[in-house]
KEKE-498567 format. One record per residue (C-alpha): residue in one letter; y, x, z. Coordinates in pm, whole numbers, padded with zeros to 5 digits, always signed. Each point is the difference from the previous one (the first is absolute). Layout:
! KEKE-498567
AYXZ
...
This chain:
! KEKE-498567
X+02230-02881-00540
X-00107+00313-00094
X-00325+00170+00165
X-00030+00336+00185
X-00250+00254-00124
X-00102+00157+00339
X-00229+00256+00102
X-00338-00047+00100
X-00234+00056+00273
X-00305+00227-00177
X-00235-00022+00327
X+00072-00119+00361
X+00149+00305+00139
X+00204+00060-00273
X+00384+00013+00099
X+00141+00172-00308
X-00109+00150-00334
X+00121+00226-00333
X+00120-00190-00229
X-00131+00137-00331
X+00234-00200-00278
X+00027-00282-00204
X-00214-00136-00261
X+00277-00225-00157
X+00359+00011-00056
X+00299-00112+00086
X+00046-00377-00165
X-00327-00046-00095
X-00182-00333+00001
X-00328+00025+00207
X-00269-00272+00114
X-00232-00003+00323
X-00281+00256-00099
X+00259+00279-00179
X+00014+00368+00224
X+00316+00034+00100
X-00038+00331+00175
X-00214+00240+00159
X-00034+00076+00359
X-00175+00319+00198
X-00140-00154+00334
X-00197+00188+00270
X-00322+00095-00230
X+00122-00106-00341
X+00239-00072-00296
X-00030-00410-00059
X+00168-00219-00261
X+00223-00273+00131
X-00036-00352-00238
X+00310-00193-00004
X-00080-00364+00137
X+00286-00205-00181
X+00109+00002-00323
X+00400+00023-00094
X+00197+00315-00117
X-00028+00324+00226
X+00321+00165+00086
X+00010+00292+00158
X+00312+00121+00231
X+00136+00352-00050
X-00115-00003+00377
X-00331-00014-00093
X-00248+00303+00122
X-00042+00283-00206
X-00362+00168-00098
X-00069+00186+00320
X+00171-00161+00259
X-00183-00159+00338
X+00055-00374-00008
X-00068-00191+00355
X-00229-00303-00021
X+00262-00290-00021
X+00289+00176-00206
X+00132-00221-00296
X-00003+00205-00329
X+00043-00216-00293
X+00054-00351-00089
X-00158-00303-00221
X+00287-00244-00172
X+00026-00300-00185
X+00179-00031-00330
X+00334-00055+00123
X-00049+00137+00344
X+00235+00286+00173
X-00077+00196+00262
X+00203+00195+00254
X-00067+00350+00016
X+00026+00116+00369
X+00143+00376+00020
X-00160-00008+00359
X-00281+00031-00160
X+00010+00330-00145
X+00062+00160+00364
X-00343-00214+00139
X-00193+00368-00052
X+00294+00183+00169
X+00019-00188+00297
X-00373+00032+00040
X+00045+00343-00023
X+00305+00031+00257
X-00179-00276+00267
X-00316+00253+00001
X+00174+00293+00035
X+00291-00156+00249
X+00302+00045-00184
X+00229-00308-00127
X-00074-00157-00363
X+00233+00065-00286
X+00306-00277-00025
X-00159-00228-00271
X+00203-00042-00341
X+00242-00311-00054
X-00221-00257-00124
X+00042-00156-00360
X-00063-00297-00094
X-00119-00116-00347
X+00317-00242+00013
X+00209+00274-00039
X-00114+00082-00361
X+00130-00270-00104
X-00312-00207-00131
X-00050-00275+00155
X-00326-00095-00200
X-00201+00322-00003
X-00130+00256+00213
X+00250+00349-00040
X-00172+00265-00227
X-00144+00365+00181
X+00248+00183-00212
X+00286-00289+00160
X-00127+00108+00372
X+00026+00361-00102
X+00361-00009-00090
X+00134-00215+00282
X-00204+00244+00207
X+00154+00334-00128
X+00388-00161+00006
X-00017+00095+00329
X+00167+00323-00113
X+00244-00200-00134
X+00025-00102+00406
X+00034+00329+00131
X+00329+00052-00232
X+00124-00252+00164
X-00030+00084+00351
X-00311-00188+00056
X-00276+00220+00113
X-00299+00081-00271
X-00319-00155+00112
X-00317+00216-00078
X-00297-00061-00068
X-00322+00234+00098
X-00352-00002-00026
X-00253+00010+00309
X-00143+00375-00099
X+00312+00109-00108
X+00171-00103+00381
X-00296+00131+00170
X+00100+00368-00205
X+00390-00012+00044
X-00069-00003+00419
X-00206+00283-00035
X+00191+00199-00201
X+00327-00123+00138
X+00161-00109-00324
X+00254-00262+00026
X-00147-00256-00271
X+00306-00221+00030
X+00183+00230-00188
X-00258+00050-00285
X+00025-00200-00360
X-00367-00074-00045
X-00217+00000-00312
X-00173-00305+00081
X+00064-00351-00127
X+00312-00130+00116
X+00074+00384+00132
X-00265+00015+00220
X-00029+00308+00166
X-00383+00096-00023
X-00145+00305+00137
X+00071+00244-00265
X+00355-00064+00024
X-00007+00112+00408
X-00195+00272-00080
X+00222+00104-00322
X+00313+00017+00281
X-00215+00205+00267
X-00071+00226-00263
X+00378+00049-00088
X+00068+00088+00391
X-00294+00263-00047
X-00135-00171+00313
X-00347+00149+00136
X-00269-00219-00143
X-00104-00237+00246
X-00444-00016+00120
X-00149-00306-00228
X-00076-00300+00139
X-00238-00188-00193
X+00058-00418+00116
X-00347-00132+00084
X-00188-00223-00261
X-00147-00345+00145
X-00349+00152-00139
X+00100+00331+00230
X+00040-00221+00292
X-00295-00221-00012
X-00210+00305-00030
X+00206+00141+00334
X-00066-00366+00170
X-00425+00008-00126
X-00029+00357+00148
X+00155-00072+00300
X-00218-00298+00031
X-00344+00187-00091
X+00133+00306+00256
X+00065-00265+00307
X-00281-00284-00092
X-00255+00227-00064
X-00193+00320+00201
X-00045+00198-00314
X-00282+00257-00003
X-00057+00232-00252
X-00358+00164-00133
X-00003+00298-00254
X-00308+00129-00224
X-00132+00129-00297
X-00232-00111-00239
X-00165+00177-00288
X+00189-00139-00337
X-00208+00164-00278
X-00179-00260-00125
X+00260-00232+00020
X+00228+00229-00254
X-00290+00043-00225
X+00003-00362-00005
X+00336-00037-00062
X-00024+00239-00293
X-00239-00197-00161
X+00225-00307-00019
X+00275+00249-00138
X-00219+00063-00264
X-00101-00378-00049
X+00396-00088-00024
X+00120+00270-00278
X-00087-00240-00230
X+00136-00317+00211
X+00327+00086+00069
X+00176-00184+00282
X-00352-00089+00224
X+00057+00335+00223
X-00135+00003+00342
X+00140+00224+00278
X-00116+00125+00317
X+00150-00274+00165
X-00182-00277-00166
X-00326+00203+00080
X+00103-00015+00366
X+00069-00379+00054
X-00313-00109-00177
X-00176+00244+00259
X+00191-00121+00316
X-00080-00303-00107
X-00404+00091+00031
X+00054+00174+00327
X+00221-00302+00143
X-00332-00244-00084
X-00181+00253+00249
X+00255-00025+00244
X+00179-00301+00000
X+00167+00058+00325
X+00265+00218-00167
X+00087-00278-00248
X+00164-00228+00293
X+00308-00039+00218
X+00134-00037+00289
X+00106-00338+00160
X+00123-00057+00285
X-00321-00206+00176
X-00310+00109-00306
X-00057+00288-00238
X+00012-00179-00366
X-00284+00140-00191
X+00126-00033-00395
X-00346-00137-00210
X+00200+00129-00310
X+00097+00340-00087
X+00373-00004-00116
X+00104+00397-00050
X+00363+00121+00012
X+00124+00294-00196
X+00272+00198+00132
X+00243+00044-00308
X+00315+00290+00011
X+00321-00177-00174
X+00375+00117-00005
X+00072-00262+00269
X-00272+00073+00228
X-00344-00102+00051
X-00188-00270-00106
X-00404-00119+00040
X-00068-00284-00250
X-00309-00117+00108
X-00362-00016-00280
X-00177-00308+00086
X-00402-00068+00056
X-00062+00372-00099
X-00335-00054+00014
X-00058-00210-00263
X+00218+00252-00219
X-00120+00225-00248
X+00165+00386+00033
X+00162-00116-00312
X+00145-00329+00095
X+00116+00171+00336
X+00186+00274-00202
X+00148-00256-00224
X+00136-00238+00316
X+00076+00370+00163
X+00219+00081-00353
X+00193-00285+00008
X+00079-00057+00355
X+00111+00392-00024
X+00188-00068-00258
X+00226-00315+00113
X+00009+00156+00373
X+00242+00233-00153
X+00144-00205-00214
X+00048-00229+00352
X-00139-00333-00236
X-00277-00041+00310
X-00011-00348+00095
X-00009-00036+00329
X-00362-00159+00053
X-00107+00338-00173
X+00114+00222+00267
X-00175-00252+00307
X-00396-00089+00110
X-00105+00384+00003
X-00289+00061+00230
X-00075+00359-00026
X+00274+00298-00194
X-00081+00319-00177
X+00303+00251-00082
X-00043+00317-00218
X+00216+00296+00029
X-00220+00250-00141
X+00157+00037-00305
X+00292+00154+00218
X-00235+00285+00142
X-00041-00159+00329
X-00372+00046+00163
X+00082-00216+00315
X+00248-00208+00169
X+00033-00297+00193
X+00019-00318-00173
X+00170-00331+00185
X-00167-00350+00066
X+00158-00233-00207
X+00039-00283+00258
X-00201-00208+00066
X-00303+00169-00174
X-00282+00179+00237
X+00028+00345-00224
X+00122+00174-00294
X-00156+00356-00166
X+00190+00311-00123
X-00124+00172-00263
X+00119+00371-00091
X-00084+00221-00295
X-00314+00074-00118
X-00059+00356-00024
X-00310+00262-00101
X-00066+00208+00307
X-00325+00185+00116
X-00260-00159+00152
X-00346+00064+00157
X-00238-00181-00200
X-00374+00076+00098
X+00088+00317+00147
X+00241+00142-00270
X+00360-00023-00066
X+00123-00178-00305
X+00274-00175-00097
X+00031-00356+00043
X+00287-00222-00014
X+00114-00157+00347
X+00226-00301+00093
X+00181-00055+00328
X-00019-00351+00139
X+00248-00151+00249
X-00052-00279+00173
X+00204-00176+00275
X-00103-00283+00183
X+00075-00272+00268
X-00151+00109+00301
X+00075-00319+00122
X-00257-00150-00251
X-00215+00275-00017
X-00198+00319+00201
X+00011+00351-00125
X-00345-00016-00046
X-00013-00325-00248
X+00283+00165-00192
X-00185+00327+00001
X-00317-00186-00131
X+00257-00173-00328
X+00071+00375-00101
X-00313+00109+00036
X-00128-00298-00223
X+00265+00102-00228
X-00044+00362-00027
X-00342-00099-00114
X+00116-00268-00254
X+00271+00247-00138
X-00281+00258-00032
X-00269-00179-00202
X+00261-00237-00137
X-00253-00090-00332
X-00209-00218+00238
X+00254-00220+00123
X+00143-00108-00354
X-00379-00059-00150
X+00010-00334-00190
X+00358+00012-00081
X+00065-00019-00375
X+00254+00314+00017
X-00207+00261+00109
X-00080+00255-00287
X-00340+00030-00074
């Protein structure tokens, strides 16, 4: 009998995703190990492998790009030569009734279902273009007296109750006359109704973030320390490594990467802030695991740089690169976002000189770094200019004093400010 292609669970709290599309079509033949589609859980986009092999059919009930699936909800199909299925119309009103449950209203009347039987063909499983017609005759119902049953997409209902368009009467441009969101907007636009405030549905990856800040905010008593330390020779530094790579394209090193190889040297001096909390001992972390706080179009992510170190500036911009670069692609796997013990984030390069940084659970501390600007200084009794760095860092007071966390950023300060020193020996510092 034919097998149901369901959606999985990405992570244990996960109760529904996005589903991103299909990596096959309709009819074709597939084997355990083939992607069948693509999935968006809470922190990332992940390929699901079919586990049987047979034919995949598709229904025309099947999710479109975009839509939220729940964990559970049957989406495709794998066949057997010869097989037929029976394409439940109840299906394509399982996102509407989720909809209408939250939200306390009634769910849509489901469509009539049809049966592959009724095609006719008694040996194979009916074609997407066979579904499609039966599907649409139902105008040839409404001639007839018989009600026309419509068909509308989760986004497209949650649109036509704010703008108070009755979808039922709308022809839609979807498949099988789906009315999609475009097509209720299209009609409010016609009644020259007042456009109605945005609301933007929220992403599993906007909701875990929600669920880990409420968790750091109620687990935690966050604390937060602010100085300054003297930058100069650290940019002097870092413009003799821009000089190094103009003729080594590709091996650039940022601020950042300067920063969590530093850390790193403070956090051997005061070990205290590389810990957590649990709830009967404070776990002191023997290895140095840094998370970088990265900005993406669906929110926030810290992919974590392992053992720093034992990594060379280079290596740790090259991990930094390409963790960067699949956080916002959301191709993360999941064991790359977990086992940080300490987390630096950066917004200097948005003008910001301080701000308060939060925990990322269940790690002791994590530093904010703003811009580095020139500004005058007293050096030796005159005023010069020198470039300065503001450093944010917010702690567990829990886990640690003021005084102890006072004594890391003073450590710091010092490391930042004579930074040479600290990477002596390491085969990337320019000579």
């Amino acid at each position: 009998m034919p097998i149901d292609i369901t959606i999985p669970r990405l992570g244990w709290s996960m109760e529904e995703g996005i589903f991103v599309g299909w990596h096959k079509q309709d009819g074709d033949a597939v084997k355990p190990g083939d992607v069948l589609f693509s999935l968006e859980g809470d922190k990332a986009i992940q390929e699901i492998e079919c586990l049987d092999a047979g034919v995949l059919r598709i229904p025309p009930t099947a999710p479109e790009p975009g839509t939220t699936v729940s964990v559970g909800v049957v989406v495709g199909f794998i066949v057997q030569p010869g097989e037929t299925i029976a394409v439940d119309s109840e299906a394509a009103v399982v996102a509407d009734e989720l909809v209408a449950s939250r939200e306390g209203e009634a769910p849509a009347e489901p469509q009539p279902r049809t049966n592959a039987r009724e095609f006719g063909s008694a040996g194979a499983s009916p074609s997407r273009a066979d579904l499609e017609s039966r599907t649409n005759d139902t105008g040839g119902q409404a001639a007839r007296g018989t009600p026309r049953t419509v068909a509308i997409s989760p986004r497209a209902l949650r649109v036509a109750r704010e703008l108070d368009v009755d979808w039922t009467q709308l022809h839609g441009s979807g498949r099988t006359g789906r009315v999609r969101e475009r097509d209720v907007r299209a009609a409010a636009a016609e009644r020259h109704l007042p456009s109605a405030p945005t609301r933007i549905p929220i992403s599993p990856l906007r909701r875990e973030i929600a669920n880990r800040l409420s968790v750091s905010v109620q687990s935690a008593v966050p604390v937060t320390l602010t100085t300054t330390a003297d930058a100069t020779h650290l940019v002097r530094l870092r413009t003799q490594f821009r000089s190094a790579e103009a003729d080594s394209p590709g091996t650039a090193i940022g601020y950042t990467e300067f920063f969590v190889k530093l850390c790193a040297a403070a956090l051997r001096q005061h070990p205290l802030l590389n810990s957590k909390w649990n709830d009967d001992a404070i776990v002191l972390h023997h290895e140095i695991h840094i998370g970088i706080a990265v900005d993406t179009d669906a929110g926030l992510l810290v992919p974590v740089i392992r053992n720093v170190p034992e990594l060379s500036l280079r290596q740790i911009a090259i991990q930094s690169r390409d963790l960067i670069a699949r956080a916002r692609e959301r191709r993360l796997r999941p064991e790359e976002l977990q086992g940080g013990t300490f987390t630096v984030t950066n917004l200097g390069a948005f003008g910001i000189d301080a701000f308060t940084p939060v925990i990322n659970p269940p790690q002791c501390a994590v530093l904010g770094i703003g811009r580095i600007a020139r500004q005058p200084a007293i050096v030796d009794d005159h005023i010069e200019p020198r470039d300065q760095v503001t450093l944010s860092l917010t702690f567990d007071h829990r886990i640690v004093d003021g005084a102890p966390a006072a004594r890391f950023l003073q450590s710091l300060v010092t490391i930042i400010e004579n930074p040479g020193k600290w990477l002596t020996g390491s085969s990337d510092v320019p000579l």
